[in-house]
N, C-alpha and C positions, 0 to 999 in steps of 0.2 A: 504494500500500500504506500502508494503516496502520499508523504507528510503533505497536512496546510503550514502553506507562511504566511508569515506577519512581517508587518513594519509596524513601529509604536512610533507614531510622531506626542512626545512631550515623555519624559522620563524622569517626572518625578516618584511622586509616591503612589501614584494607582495604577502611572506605566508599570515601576516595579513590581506590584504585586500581582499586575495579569501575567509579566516576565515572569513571575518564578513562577506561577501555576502553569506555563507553557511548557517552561522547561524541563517542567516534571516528569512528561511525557513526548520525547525526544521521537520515537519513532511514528508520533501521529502527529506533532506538531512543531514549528523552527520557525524562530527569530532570524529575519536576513537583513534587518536595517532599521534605524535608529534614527530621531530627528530632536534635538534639544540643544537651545545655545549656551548651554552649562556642560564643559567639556568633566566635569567631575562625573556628574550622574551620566552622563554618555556611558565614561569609564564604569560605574555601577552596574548599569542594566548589558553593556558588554559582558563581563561577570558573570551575572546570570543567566546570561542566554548561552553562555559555555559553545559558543560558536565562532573561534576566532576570522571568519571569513564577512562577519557582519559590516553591511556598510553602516557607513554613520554620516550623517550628515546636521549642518548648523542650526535648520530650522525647517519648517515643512516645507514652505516654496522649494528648497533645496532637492527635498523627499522626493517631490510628488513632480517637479520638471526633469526628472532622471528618468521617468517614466514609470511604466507598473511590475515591479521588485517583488511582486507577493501577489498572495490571494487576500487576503485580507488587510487592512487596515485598522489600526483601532487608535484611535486619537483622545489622548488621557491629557489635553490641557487642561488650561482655566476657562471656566464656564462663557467668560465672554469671548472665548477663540474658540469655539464648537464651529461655528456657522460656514465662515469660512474655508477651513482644509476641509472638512467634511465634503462641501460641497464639488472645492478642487477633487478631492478625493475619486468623490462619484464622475466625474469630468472625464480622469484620466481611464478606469475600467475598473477602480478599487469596488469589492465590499468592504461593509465598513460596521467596525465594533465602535460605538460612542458614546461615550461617558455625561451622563447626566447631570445637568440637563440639557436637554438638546439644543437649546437654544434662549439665551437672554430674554426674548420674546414672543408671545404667539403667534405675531405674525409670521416671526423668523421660522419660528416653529412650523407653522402651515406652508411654509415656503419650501422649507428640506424635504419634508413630505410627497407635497407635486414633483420637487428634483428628484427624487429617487426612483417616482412611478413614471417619471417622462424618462429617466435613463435605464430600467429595470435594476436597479442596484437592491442589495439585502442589508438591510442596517438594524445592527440590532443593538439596542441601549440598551447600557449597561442598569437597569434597576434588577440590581443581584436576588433583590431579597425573592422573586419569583422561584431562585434557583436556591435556593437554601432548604436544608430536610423538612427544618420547622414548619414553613409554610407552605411545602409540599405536602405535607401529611394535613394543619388543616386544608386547603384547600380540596383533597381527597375526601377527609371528612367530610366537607360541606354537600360538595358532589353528589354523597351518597344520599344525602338524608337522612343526618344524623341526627340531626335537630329539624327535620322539616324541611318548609320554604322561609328563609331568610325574611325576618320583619324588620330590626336593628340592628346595628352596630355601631360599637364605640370601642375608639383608636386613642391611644395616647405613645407619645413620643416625648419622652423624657431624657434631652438634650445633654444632662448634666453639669455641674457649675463649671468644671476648668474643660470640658470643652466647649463649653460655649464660649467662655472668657477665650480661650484659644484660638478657634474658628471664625467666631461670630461678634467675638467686639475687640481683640486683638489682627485677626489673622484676614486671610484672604476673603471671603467673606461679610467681613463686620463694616462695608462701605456697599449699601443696596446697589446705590446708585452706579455703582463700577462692577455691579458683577447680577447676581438678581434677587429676588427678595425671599427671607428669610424659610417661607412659605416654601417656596421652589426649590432654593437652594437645600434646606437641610429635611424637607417632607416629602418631596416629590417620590421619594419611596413609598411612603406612609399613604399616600393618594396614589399610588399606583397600586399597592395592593387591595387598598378599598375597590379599585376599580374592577380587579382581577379576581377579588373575591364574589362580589354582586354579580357580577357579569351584567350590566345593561348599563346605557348612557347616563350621565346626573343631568340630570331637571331642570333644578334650582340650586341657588348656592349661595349663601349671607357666614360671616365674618367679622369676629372682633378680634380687638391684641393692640398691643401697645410696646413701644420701651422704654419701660418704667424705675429699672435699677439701675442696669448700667450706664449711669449720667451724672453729670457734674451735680445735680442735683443732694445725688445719696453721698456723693464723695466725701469721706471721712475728715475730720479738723488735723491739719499739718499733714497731710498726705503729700508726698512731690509725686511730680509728673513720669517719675521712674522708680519701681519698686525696688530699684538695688541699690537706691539713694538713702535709704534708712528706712522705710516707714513704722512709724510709730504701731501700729496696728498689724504687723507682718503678720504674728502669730498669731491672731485670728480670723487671719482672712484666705477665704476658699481658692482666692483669686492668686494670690501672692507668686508673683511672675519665678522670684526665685525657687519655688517647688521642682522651677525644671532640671535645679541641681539635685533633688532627692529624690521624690515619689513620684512626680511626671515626668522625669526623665526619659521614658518612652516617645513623648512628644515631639521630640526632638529630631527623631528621624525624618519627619514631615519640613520638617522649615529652616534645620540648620545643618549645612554639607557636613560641617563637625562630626555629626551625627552624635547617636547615646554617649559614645565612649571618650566621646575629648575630654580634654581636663578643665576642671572647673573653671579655673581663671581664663579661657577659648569662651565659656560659654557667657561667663561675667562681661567678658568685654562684649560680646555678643551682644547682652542685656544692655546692655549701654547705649544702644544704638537703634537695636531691631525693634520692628511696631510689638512685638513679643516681651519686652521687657516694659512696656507701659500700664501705668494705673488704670484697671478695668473702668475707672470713672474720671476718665482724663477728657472723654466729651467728643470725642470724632466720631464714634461707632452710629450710624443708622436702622442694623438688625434690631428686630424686636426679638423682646424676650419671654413673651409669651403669645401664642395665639389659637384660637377657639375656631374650627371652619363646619357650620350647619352646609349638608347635602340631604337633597330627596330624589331621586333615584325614578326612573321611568315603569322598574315593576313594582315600585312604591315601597322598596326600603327606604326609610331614613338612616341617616350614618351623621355620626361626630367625630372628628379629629382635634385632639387637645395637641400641642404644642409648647411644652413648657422648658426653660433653662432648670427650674428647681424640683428635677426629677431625675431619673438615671434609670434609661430601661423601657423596651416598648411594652404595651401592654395592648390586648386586643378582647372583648366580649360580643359577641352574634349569638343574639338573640333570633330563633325561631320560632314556629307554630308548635312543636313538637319537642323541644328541650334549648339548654344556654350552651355554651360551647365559652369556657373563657381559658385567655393563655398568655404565656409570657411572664414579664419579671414578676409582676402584683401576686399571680398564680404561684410559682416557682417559689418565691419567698413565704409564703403561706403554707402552703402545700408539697414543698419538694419536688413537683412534679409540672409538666412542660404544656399541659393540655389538660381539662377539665371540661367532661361529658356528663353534665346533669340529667334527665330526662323528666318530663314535665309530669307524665303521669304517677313514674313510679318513685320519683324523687331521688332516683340512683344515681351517684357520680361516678362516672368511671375515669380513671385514669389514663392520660399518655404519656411516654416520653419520647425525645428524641436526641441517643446517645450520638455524638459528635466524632467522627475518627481523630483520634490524638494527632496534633502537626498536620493535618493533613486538611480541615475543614477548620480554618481557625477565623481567616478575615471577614466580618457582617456574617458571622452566622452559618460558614460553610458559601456563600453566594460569589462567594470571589470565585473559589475553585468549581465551585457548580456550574457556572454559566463558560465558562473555559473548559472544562467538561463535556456542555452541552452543545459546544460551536461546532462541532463533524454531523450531530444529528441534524441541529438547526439548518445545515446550508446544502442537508438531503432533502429537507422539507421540500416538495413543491410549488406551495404557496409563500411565498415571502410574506407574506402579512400574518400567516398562522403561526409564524417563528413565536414564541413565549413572550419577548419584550421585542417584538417588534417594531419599527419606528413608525408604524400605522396604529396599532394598536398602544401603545406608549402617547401618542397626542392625545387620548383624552386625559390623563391624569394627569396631564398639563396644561390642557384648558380647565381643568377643576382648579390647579391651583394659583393658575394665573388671574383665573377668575376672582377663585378667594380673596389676593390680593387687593383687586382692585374692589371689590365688597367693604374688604377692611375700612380703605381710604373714603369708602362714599357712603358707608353705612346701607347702601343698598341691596336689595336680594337682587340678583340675578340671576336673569334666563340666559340659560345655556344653551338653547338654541340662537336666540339673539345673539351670544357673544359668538358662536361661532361663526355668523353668519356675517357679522362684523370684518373680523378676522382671515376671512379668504386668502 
């Protein structure tokens, strides 16, 4: 058999990690070329693709005017460069893996959409969590009729404090207006598996949220503008930048070439400088830090998605005619166990788990490795649009949340057919 190749245009930290899921399996699949203008991580993801013949190139225009080096492409930038190489991408003869979210906008969004179906290209975004055990099994269960026909559901996504201070009012992220809104950026999972569980179009769609801590407002008396300037309150606070020299140290692979293992004084002076070492209430951040999104649903499920910084952990409950289905961290910390099957008549819970391969199923849940897994079946599929997170079936939990958004900002409920139709 014939390996698939890849080119990863961007090689930071999600290049890497579909990098080492490839590499794991060498005789079905090979890394043949590389695009990022940080010649450090070039040298990284060389590494792991244990392929000394890899080209490498400075940035995608580079990639993608060399012409088509692989069968696939998968483009692991920053969210406001999706649109673009993507596009080239499909131009040149690339399929194409793309890192969520598709695009800063929905129009851009409906844009890539028609490019794909006017050039027949297969694009499949990356929302892993479809490929993960956990949400494999329920969605299996739901399928069956375990609990009936689906009446509710309610989703929480609990962000937790230092990555949100990390992401979302320190990091790449924590500026809407440069990349996209908090909603999209860190939910667009969360509203694709709603979407993926229900199976039918959303409705309607109303929104609240605000950001209400991380601000000059809350900012503590004699705080400086950099936590490795003294702050009087270090040891109380969730946020305290310098934790990346002890217990978030992990974090660090994400945003500093140093990486975990430099020496403290590399990552000290580091903190001196990087938006990483600033006081979570220093006042530039525009992500919100918490948000509420009401959905009604065409076969007239209602669903809620909570949104919070002051949480750690998703949690999910579907409610049927027939019994509750609840799972996740709320479950798990309760119960021990990964899934919770009540049944309405006889009031029986039964139990699921879903044991995790050691090393093996580690990033979001197993979904890194799943859906890199899943790429030789997905690109036998016939239908490009029946592919699991295909770039058809992926717009709508991006017109939900783009929707959301702009619900937030205007307090209005919105038809989702009107925004769609807006949106062409």
């Amino acid at each position: 058999m014939v390996p698939l190749t890849f080119a990863i245009i961007g090689c930071g930290s999600r290049g890497r990690t579909y990098a080492q899921a490839i590499s794991r399996t060498p005789d079905r699949y090979q890394i043949v070329a590389v695009a990022d203008p940080n010649p450090d991580r070039v040298a990284r993801l060389q590494a792991i693709a244990g392929n000394e013949s890899v080209r490498v190139f400075a940035n995608d225009r580079e990639l993608l005017t060399a012409g088509k080096l692989a069968d696939i492409v998968i483009i692991t930038t920053q969210d406001a460069d999706h649109v673009q190489p993507c596009a080239a991408a499909m131009a040149v003869g690339y399929d194409v893996i793309l890192e969520k979210p598709i695009a800063p906008t929905f129009r851009e969004v409906r844009w890539l959409e028609t490019e794909a179906e006017r050039l027949g290209r297969r694009v499949l975004v990356c929302h892993i969590l479809r490929y993960t055990p956990f949400y494999t099994q329920i969605k299996a269960l739901l399928d069956s009729g375990a609990i009936g026909r689906i009446a509710t559901v309610t989703a929480t996504e609990g962000v937790g404090p230092f990555h949100q201070a990390h992401s979302y009012v320190r990091g790449h992220w924590s500026v809407v207006e440069n990349c996209t809104p908090m909603i999209i950026a860190k939910c667009s999972h969360d509203l694709d598996i709603l979407s993926w569980l229900i199976e039918a179009p959303c409705e309607r769609v109303s929104s609240f949220g605000s950001l209400a801590h991380f601000t000059a407002r809350q900012r503590p008396v004699g705080a400086p503008d950099r936590c490795i300037e003294g702050c009087p309150v270090a040891a109380t606070c969730d946020y305290d930048a310098q934790r990346y020299l002890t217990d978030q140290r992990h974090w660090l692979q994400w945003v500093f070439d140093g990486g975990v293992d430099a020496p403290d004084d590399a990552i000290k002076d580091w903190l001196r400088t990087s938006p990483w070492g600033r006081c979570v209430y220093h006042g530039e951040n525009t992500a919100v830090d918490r948000q509420v999104v009401a959905m009604e649903f065409t076969n007239d499920v209602t669903a809620t998605l909570t949104m919070t910084a002051f949480d750690t952990g998703r949690s999910l409950e579907v409610r049927g005619t027939d019994g509750v289905l609840r799972a996740g961290s709320t479950v798990r910390d309760f119960t021990g166990h990964d899934i919770a099957l009540t049944d309405h008549r006889t009031g029986r819970t039964i139990y699921h788990d879903v044991p995790l391969k050691e090393g093996e199923y580690a990033g979001h849940g197993g979904g890194d490795e799943g859906l890199i897994e899943a790429v030789e079946a997905e690109w036998r599929n016939p239908n490009p649009a029946q592919m699991r997170s295909s770039l058809q079936r992926s717009v709508e939990s991006h017109a939900m949340g783009f929707a959301a958004e702009d619900a937030r900002l205007s307090g209005a409920v919105i038809s989702m057919e009107t925004y769609r139709r807006q949106h062409q």
